[in-house]
Every structure is written in structure tokens, then in C-alpha cells.
BASEBA-519355 format. One record per atom (N, C-alpha, C): residue in one letter; residue number from 1; atom name; x, y, z. Coordinates in pm, 1 decimal, padded with zeros to 6 digits. Layout:
N
(a NUM CA (X Y Z))
...
This chain:
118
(x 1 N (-18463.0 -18166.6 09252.7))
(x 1 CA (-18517.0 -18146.7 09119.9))
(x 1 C (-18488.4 -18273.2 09039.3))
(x 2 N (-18589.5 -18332.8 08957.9))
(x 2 CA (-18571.2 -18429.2 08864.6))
(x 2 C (-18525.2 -18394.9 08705.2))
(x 3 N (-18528.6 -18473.7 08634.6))
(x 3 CA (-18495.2 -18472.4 08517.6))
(x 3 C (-18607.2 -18397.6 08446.1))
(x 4 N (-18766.6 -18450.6 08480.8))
(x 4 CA (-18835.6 -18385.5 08394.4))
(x 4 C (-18864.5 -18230.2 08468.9))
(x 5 N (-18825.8 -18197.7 08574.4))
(x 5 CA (-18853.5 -18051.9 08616.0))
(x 5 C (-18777.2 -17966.2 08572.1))
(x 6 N (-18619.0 -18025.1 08546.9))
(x 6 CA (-18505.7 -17970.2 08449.3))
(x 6 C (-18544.5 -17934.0 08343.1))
(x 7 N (-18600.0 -18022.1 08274.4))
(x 7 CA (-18657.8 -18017.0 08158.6))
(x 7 C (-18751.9 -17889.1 08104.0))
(x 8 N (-18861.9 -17891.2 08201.5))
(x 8 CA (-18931.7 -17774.7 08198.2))
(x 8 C (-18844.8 -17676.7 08212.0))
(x 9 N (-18802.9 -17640.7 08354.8))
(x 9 CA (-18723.8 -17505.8 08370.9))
(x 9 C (-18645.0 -17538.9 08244.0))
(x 10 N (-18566.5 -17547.2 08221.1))
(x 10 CA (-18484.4 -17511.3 08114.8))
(x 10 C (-18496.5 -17547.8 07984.8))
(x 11 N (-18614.8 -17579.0 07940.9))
(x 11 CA (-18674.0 -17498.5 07804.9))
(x 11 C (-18749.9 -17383.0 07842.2))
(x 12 N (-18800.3 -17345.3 07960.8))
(x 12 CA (-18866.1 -17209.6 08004.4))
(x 12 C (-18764.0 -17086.9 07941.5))
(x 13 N (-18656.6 -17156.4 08050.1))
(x 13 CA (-18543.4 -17045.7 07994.6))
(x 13 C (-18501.2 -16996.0 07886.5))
(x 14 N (-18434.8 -17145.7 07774.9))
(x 14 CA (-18443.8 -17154.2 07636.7))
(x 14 C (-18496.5 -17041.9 07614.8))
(x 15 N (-18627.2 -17024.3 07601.1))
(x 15 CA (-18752.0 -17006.8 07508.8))
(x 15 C (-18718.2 -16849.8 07549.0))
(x 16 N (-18711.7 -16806.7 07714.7))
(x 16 CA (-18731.9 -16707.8 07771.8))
(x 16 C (-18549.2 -16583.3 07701.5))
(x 17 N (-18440.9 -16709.0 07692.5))
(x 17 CA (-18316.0 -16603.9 07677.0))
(x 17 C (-18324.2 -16610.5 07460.5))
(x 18 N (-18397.8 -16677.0 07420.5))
(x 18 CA (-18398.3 -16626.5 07284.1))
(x 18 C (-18490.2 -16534.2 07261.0))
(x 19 N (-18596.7 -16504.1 07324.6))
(x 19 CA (-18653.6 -16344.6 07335.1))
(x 19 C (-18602.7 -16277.0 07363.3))
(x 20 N (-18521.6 -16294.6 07446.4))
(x 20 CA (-18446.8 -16145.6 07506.2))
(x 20 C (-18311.9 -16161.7 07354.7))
(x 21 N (-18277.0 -16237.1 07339.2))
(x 21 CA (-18152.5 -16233.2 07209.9))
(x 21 C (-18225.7 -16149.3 07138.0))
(x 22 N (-18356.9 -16201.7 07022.3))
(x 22 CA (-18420.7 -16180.6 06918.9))
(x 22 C (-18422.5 -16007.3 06949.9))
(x 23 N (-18480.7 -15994.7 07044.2))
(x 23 CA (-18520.3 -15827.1 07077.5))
(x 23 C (-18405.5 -15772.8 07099.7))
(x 24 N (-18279.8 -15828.1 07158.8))
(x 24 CA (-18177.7 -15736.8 07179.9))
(x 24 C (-18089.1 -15679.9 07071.1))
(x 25 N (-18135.7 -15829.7 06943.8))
(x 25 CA (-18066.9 -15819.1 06809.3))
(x 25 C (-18138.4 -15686.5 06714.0))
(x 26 N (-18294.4 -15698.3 06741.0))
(x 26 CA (-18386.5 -15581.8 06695.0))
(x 26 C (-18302.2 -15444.4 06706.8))
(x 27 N (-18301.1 -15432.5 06852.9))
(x 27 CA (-18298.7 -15307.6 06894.3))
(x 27 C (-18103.6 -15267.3 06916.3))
(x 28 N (-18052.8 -15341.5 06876.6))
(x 28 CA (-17882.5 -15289.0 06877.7))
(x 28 C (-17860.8 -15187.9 06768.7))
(x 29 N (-17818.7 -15096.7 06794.9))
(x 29 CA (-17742.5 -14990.2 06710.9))
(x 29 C (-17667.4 -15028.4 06625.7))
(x 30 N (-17644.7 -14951.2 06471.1))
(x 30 CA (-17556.5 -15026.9 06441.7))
(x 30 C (-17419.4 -14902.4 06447.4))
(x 31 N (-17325.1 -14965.1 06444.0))
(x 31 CA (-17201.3 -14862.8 06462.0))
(x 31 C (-17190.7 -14728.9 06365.8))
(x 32 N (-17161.4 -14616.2 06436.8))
(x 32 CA (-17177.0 -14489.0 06361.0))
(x 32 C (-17091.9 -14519.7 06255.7))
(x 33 N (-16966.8 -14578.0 06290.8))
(x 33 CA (-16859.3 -14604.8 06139.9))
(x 33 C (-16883.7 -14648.1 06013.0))
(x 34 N (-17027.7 -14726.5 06048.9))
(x 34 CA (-17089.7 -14821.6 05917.5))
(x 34 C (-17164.1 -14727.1 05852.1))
(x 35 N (-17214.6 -14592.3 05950.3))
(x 35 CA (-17330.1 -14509.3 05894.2))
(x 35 C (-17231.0 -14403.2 05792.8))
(x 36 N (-17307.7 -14353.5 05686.0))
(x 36 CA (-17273.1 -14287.8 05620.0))
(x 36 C (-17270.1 -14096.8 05680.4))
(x 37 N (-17109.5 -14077.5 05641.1))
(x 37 CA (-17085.4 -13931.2 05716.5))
(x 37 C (-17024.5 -13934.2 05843.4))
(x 38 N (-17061.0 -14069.4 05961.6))
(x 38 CA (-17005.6 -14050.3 06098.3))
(x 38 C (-16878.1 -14015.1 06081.8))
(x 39 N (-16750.7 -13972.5 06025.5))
(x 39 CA (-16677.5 -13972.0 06082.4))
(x 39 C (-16624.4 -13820.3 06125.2))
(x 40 N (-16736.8 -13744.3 06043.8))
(x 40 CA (-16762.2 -13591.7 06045.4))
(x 40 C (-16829.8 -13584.6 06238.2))
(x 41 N (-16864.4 -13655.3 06306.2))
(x 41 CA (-16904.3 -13644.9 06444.8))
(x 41 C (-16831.5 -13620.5 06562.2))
(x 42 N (-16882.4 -13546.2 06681.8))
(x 42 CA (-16764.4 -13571.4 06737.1))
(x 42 C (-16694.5 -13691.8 06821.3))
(x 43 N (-16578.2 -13682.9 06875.7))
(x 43 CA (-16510.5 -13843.6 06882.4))
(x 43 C (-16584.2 -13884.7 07003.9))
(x 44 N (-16653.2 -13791.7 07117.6))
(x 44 CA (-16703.0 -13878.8 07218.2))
(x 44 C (-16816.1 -13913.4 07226.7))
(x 45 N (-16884.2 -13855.2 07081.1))
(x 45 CA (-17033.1 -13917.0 07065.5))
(x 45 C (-16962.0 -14042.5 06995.7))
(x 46 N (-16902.6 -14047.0 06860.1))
(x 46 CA (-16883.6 -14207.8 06849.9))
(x 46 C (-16829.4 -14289.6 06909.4))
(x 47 N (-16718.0 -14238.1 07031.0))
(x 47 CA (-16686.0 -14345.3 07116.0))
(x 47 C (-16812.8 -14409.9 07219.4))
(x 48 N (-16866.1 -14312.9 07205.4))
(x 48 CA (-17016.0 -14343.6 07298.2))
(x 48 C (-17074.9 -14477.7 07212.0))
(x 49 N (-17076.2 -14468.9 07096.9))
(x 49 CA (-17164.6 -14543.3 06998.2))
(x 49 C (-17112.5 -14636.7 07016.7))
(x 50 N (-16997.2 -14666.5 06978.9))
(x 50 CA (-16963.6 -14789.1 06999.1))
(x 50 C (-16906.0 -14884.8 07104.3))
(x 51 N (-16902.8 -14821.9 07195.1))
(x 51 CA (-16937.0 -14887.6 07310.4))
(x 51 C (-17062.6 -14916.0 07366.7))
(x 52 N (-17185.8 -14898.7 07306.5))
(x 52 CA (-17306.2 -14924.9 07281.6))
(x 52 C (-17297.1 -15030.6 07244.4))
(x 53 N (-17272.6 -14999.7 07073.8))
(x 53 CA (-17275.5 -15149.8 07016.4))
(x 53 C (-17187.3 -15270.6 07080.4))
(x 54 N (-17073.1 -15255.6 07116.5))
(x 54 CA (-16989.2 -15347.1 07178.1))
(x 54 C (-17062.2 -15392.6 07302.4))
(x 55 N (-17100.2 -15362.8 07390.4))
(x 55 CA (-17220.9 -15387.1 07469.1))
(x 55 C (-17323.4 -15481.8 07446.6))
(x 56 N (-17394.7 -15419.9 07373.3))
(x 56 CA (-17485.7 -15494.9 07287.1))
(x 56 C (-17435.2 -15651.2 07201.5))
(x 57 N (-17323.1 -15630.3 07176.5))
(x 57 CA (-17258.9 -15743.5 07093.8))
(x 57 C (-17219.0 -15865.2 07239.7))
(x 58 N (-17153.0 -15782.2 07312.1))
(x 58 CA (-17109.9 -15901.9 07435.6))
(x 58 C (-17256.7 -15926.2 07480.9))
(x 59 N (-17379.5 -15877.3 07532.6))
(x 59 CA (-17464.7 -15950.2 07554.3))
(x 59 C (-17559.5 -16011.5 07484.5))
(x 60 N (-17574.6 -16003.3 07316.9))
(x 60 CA (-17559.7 -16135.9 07265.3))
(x 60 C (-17483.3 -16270.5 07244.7))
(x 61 N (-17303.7 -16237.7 07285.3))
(x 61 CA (-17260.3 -16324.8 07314.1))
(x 61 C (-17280.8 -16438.7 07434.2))
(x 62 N (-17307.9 -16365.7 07543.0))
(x 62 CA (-17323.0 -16374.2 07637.9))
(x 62 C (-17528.2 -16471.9 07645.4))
(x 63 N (-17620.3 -16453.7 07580.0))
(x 63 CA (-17717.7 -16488.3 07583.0))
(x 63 C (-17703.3 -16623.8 07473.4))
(x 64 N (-17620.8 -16602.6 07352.8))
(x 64 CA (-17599.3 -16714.2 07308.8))
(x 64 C (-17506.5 -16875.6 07398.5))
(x 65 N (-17430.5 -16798.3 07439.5))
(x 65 CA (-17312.1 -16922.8 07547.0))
(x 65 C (-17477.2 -16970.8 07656.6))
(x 66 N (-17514.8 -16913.7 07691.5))
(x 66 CA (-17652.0 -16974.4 07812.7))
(x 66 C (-17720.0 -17092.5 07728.3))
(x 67 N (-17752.5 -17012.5 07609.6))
(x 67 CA (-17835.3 -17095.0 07531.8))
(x 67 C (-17793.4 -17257.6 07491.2))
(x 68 N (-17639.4 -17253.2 07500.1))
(x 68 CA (-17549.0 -17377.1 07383.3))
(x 68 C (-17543.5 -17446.1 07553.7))
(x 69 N (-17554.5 -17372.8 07682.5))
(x 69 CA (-17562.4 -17475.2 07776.7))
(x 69 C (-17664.4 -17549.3 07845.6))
(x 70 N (-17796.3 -17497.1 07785.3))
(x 70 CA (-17890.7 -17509.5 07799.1))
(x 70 C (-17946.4 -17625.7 07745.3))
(x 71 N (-17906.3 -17575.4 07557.0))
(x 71 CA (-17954.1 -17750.2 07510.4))
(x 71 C (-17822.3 -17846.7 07575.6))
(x 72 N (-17707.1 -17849.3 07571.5))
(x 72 CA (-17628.7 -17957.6 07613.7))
(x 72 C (-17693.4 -17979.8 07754.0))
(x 73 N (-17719.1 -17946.9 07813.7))
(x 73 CA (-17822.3 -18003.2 07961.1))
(x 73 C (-17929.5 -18059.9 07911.6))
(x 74 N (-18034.3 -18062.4 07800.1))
(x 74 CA (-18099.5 -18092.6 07742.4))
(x 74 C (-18070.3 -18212.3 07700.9))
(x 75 N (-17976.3 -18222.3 07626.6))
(x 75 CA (-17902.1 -18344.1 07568.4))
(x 75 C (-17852.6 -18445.2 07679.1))
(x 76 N (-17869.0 -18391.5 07760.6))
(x 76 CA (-17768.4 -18449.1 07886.0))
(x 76 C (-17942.0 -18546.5 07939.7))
(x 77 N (-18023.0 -18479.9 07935.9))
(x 77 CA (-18142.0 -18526.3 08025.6))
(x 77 C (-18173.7 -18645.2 07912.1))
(x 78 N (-18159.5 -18621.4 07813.6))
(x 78 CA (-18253.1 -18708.7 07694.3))
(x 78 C (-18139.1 -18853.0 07691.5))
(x 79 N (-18013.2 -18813.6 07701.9))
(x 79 CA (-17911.0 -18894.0 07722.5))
(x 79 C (-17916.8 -19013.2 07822.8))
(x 80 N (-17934.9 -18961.1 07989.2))
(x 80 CA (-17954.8 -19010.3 08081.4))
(x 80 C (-17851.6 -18971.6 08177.2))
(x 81 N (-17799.5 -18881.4 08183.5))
(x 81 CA (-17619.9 -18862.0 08175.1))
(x 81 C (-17693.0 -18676.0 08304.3))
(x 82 N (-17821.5 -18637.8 08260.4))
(x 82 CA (-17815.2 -18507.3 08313.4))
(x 82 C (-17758.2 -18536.4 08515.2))
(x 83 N (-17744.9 -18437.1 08588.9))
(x 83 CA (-17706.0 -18456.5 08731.0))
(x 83 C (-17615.8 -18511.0 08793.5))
(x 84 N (-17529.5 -18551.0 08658.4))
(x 84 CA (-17386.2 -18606.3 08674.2))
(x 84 C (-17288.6 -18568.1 08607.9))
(x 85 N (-17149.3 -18545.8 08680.8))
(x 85 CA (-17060.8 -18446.0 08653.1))
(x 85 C (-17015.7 -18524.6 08556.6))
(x 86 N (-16925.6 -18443.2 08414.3))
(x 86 CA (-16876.6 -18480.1 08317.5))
(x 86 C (-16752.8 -18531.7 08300.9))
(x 87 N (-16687.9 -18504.4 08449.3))
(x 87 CA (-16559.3 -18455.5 08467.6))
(x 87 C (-16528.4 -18622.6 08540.3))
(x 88 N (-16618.4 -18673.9 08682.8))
(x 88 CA (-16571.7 -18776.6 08725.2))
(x 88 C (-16707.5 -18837.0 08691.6))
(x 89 N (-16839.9 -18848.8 08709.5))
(x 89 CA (-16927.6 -18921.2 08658.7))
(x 89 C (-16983.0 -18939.1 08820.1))
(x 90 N (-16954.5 -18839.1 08920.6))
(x 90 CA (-17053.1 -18869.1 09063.7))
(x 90 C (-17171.7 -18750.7 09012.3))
(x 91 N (-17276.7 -18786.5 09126.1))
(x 91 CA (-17403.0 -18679.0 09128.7))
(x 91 C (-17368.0 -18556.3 09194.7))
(x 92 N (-17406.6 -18444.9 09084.3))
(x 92 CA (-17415.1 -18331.0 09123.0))
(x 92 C (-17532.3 -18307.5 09222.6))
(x 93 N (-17481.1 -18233.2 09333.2))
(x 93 CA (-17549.2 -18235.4 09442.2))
(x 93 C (-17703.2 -18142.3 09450.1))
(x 94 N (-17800.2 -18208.2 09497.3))
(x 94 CA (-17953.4 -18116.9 09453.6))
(x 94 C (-17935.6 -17983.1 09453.8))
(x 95 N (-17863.8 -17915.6 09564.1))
(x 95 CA (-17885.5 -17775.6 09573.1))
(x 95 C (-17845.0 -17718.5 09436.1))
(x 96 N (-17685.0 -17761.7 09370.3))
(x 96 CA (-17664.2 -17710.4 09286.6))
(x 96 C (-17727.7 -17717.4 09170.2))
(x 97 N (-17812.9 -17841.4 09148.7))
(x 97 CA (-17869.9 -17836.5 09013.8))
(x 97 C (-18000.2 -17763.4 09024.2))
(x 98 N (-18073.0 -17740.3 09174.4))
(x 98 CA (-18182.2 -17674.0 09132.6))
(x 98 C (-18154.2 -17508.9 09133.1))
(x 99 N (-18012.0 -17464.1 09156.1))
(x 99 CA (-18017.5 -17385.1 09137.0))
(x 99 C (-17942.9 -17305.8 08980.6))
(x 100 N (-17904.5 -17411.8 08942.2))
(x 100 CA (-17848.8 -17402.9 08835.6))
(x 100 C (-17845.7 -17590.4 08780.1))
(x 101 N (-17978.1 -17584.2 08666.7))
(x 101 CA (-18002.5 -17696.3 08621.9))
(x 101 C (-17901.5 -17731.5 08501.2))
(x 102 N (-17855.4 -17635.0 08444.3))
(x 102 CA (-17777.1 -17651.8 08334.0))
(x 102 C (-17657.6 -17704.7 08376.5))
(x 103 N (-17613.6 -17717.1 08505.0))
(x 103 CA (-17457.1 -17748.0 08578.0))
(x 103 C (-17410.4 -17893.5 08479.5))
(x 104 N (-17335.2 -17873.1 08452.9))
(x 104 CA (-17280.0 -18021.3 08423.4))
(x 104 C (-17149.6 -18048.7 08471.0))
(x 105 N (-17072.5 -17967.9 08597.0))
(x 105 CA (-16970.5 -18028.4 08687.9))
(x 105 C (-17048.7 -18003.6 08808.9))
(x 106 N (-16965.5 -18130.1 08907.5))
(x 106 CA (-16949.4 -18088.0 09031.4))
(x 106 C (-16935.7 -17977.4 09104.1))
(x 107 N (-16940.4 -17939.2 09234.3))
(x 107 CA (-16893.0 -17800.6 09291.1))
(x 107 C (-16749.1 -17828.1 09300.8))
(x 108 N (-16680.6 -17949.0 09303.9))
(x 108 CA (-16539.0 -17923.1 09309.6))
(x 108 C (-16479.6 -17930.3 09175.8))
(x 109 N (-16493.9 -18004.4 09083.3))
(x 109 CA (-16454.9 -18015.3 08917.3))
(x 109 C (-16498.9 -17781.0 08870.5))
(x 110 N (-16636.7 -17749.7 08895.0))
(x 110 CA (-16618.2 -17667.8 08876.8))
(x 110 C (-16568.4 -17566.7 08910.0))
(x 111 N (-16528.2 -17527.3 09074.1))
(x 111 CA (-16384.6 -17459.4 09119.5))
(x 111 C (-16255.4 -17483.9 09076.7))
(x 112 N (-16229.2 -17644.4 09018.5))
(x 112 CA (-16059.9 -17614.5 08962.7))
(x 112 C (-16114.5 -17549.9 08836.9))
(x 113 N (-16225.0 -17625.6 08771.8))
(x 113 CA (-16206.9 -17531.3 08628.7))
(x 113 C (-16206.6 -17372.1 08616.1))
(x 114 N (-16292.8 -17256.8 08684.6))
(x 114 CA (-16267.9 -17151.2 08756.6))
(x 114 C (-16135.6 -17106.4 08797.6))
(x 115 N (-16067.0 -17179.7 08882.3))
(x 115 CA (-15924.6 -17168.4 08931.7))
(x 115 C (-15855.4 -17168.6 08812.1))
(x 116 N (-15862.0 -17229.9 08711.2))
(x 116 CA (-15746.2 -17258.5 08636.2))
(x 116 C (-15747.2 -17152.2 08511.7))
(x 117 N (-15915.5 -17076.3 08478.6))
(x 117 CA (-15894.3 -17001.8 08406.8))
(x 117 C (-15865.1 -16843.8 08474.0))
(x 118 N (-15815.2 -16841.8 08542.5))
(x 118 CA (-15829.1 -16716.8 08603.9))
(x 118 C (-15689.4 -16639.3 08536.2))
């Protein structure tokens, strides 16, 4: 994969994980606690609820972090810098970037980093 095929795929994506944000933000519940009266309910319908919303909240978190790696790969291509690890500055190897264009370590820089947060 090249720089400008990166490019494409991953403004595809971009474009493709802020629809799914926008709609997921639409359609999230908001917590029975905020609603007026919930606390008159019973506790395993609102524990239900809000573990809904908490749900809902981690996978907007979760769709936003894709997104902030998405443009920095972006930045990385416009830079000149994309397909090379951040960590030592060798080429990330084809398989990994076409399967994940946003990579910006190595397969070994990104196993210690993995390893180390565990």
C-alpha cells in the first residue's frame, strides 16, 4: 500500500467512524438519574439504564481514539513520515500497514508498548 491509497482508505474510514459517532451520539439514552422521577424505578431497570448509557459512552470513546489516529496517520502522510515507525524511524512492514494503515509503530516497538501496558 502507498501513501496515496492510505490516504483514501483512511479518510474512507474517517468519514465512515464519524457516522457511526454522529448516530451513536443521536441515538444514546440519556441516564434515568438525569430523568425526572427515576429514582421512584426499580433498581434493575436503572442499573440496566445505565449500563446502556455507559456502553454507549465507551463506544464513543472508543470511535473518537480511531478517529485522533486516523488524522495523525494523515498528518503522518502529508508530513512524509507515514510507514515509518515513530519509535526507531525503520519501515513498517507492508502487511502491517495494509492492514492497519493508521499503524505508526513497528510490530516490535508495538508489542513492547502492549507489553508494558498490561
Amino acid at each position: 500500500m502507498d501513501a496515496e491509497d492510505a490516504r483514501r482508505t483512511l479518510t474512507e474510514e474517517r468519514r465512515r467512524l464519524v457516522e457511526v459517532g454522529d448516530f451513536n451520539r443521536e441515538q444514546q439514552p440519556e441516564p434515568a438519574v438525569e430523568q425526572e422521577g427515576a429514582m421512584g424505578q426499580h433498581p434493575g431497570d436503572y442499573g440496566t439504564e445505565v449500563e446502556e448509557f455507559m456502553d454507549a459512552d465507551a463506544m464513543d470513546d472508543f470511535t473518537r481514539r480511531q478517529i485522533e489516529e486516523i488524522d495523525a496517520a494523515l498528518r503522518r502522510i502529508d508530513d512524509g513520515t507515514w510507514g515509518r515507525c515513530v519509535v526507531c524511524g525503520r519501515e513498517i512492514d507492508g502487511e502491517r500497514l495494509e492492514a492497519r494503515p493508521q499503524a505508526e509503530r513497528c510490530r516490535e516497538h508495538q508489542e513492547e508498548l502492549e507489553r508494558s501496558s498490561r
